[in-house]
C-alpha positions in Angstrom: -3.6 -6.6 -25.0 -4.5 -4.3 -22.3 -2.2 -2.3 -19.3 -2.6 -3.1 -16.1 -1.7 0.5 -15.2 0.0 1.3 -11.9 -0.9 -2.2 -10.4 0.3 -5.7 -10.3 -1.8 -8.9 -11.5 -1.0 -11.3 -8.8 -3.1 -14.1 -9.4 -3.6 -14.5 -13.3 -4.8 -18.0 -12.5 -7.9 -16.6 -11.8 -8.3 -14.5 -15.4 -7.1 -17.5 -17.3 -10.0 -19.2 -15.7 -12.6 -16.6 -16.9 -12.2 -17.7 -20.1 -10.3 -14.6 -21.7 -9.0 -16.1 -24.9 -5.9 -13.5 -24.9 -2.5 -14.9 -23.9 -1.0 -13.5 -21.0 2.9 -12.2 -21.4 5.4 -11.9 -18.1 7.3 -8.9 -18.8 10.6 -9.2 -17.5 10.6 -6.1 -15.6 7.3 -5.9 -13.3 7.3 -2.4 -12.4 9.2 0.1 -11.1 8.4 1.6 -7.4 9.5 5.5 -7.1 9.9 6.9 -4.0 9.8 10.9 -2.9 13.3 11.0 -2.6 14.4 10.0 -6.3 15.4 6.4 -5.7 13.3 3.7 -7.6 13.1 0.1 -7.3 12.7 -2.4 -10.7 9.9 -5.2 -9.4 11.0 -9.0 -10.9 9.3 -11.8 -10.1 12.1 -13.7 -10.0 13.0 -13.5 -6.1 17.1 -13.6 -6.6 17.1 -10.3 -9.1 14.5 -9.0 -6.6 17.2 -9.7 -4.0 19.5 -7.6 -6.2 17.4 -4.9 -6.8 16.8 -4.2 -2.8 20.4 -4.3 -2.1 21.2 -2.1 -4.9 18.2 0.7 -2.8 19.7 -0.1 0.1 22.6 -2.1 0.8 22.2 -4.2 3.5 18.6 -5.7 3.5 18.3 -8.0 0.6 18.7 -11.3 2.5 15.9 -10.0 4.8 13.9 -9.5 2.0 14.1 -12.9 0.7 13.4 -14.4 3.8 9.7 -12.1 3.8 9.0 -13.1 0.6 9.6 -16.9 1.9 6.6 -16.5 4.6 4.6 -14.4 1.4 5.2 -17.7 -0.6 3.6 -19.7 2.1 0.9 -17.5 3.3 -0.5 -17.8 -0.4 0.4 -21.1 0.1 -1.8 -21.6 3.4 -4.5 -19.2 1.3 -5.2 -21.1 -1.4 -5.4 -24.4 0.8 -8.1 -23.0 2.5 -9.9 -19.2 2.2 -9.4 -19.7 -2.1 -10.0 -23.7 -2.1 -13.6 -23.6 -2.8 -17.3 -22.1 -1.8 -17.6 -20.9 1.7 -19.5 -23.1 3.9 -17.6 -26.0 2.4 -14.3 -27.6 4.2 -11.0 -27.6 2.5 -10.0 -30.8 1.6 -6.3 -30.1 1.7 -6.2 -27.6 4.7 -3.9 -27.9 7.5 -4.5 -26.6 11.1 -1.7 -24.4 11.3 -3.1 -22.4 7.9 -5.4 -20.5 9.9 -2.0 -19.1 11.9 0.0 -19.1 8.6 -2.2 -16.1 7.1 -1.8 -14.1 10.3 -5.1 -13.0 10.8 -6.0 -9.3 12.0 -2.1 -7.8 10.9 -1.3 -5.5 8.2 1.0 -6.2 5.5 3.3 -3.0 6.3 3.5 -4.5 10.0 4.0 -7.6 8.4 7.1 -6.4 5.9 8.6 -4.5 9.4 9.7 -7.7 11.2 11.6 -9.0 8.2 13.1 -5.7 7.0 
C-alpha cells in the first residue's frame, strides 16, 4: 500500500493496466481541501455527498456544482474517445466531431469552474 500524498489518482485505469499486482482501495473520504480562512471541504467521489459538502462551504452553490462536474464527466468522456483512445497519428475509432469542442481547447480549468460556480 502506498499514499498518494496531497494528490488525487484520477485515472487508476491506467495503473491497473501497468500490471501492479496490489489492489486498489476507494477510501470513502477523498481528501479534504483547506482553505486560508479555516474552512475545509471533504472530496467524495460520489457527486450527490460532493453536492453536500459544497453547500455545507457555502450555501447556495451546490446545484452549480453538479452541473460542472456534469460537463467534467463528459469532457473525460470526449477525452478518452479521442486524445486517450490510442497512438497518436492513428484515428479514433469511436470519436465524434463535436469532441474536439467538448474538451475546450486553449481554457483553463479555473476559468472553466468560473462559469458554473
Amino acid at each position: 500500500m502506498f499514499s498518494l500524498g496531497p494528490s488525487l489518482l484520477t485515472m487508476p485505469e491506467l495503473f491497473r493496466n501497468l500490471g501492479v499486482g496490489c489492489a486498489m482501495v476507494e477510501p470513502k473520504e477523498l481528501c479534504r481541501y483547506r482553505f486560508a480562512d479555516g474552512s475545509w471541504l471533504r472530496a467524495f467521489r460520489d457527486p450527490g455527498r460532493m453536492e453536500e459538502q459544497v453547500e455545507l462551504l457555502a450555501p447556495g452553490p451546490g446545484a452549480a456544482w453538479l452541473a460542472f462536474y456534469g460537463w467534467a464527466r463528459e469532457c473525460l468522456a470526449a477525452s478518452r474517445r479521442t486524445f486517450f483512445a490510442g497512438p497518436l497519428g492513428r484515428p479514433p475509432e469511436q470519436a465524434r466531431i463535436g469532441d474536439l469542442l467538448a474538451v475546450v481547447p486553449g481554457r483553463t480549468l479555473d476559468g472553466l469552474a468560473r462559469r458554473y460556480i
